[in-house]
C-alpha positions as CSV (number, residue, x, y, z in Angstrom):
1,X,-46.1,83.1,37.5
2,X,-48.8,83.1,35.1
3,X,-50.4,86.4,33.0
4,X,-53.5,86.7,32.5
5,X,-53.1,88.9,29.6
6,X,-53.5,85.8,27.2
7,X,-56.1,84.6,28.2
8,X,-59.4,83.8,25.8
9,X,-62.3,86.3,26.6
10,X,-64.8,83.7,26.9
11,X,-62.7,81.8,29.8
12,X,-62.5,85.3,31.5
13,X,-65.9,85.4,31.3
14,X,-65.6,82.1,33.1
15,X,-67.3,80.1,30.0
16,X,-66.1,76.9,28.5
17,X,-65.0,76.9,24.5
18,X,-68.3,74.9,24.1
19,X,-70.9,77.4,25.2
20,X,-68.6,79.9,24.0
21,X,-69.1,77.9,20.4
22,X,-72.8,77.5,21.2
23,X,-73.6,81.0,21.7
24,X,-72.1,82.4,19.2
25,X,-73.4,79.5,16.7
26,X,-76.7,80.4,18.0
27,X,-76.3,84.3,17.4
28,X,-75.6,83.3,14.0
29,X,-78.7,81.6,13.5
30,X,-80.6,84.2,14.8
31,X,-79.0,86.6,12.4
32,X,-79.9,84.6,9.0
33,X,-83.1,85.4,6.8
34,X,-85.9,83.0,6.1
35,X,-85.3,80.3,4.8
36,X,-81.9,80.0,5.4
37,X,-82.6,80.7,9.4
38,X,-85.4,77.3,9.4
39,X,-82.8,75.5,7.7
40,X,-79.8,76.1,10.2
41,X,-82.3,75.7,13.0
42,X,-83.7,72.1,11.6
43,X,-79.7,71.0,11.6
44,X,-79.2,72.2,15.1
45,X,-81.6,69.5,16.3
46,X,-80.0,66.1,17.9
47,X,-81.4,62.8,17.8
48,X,-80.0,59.6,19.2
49,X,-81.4,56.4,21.0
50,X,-80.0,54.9,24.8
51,X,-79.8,51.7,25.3
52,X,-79.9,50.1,28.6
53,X,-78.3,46.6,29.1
54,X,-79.4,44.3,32.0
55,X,-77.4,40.9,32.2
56,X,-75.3,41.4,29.3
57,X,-78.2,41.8,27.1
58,X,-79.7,45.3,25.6
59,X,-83.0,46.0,26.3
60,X,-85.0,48.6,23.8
61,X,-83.8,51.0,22.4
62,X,-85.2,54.7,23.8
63,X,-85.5,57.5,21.1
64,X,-84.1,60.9,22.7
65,X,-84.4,64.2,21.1
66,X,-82.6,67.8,22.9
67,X,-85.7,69.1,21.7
68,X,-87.6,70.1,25.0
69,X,-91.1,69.9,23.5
């Protein structure tokens, strides 16, 4: 039978390690002084393209941001 005594707060809390990481990473942020907070907050930001293929050839390329703007 399994304890729960060792178990990691943040899956107790019923959180994966990744929004765990991402809270906390984002507390951080929040925390730092100007202009080391704009800085942190720039690097946060994701960029990538998708590319949908349609009979074995790619069509263009779509620029995505996680930005919700």
């Amino acid at each position: 039978m399994a304890s729960n005594a060792c178990v990691p707060f943040w899956r107790a809390a019923g959180m994966t390690y990744i929004t765990y990481s991402n809270l906390c990473a984002n507390l951080v942020r929040q925390c730092l002084k100007e202009p080391h907070r704009s800085e942190a907050i720039n690097r946060e930001k994701v960029h990538f393209t998708v590319t949908k293929w349609v009979d074995a050839k790619p069509e263009k390329p779509t620029l995505r941001s996680d930005d919700p703007e």
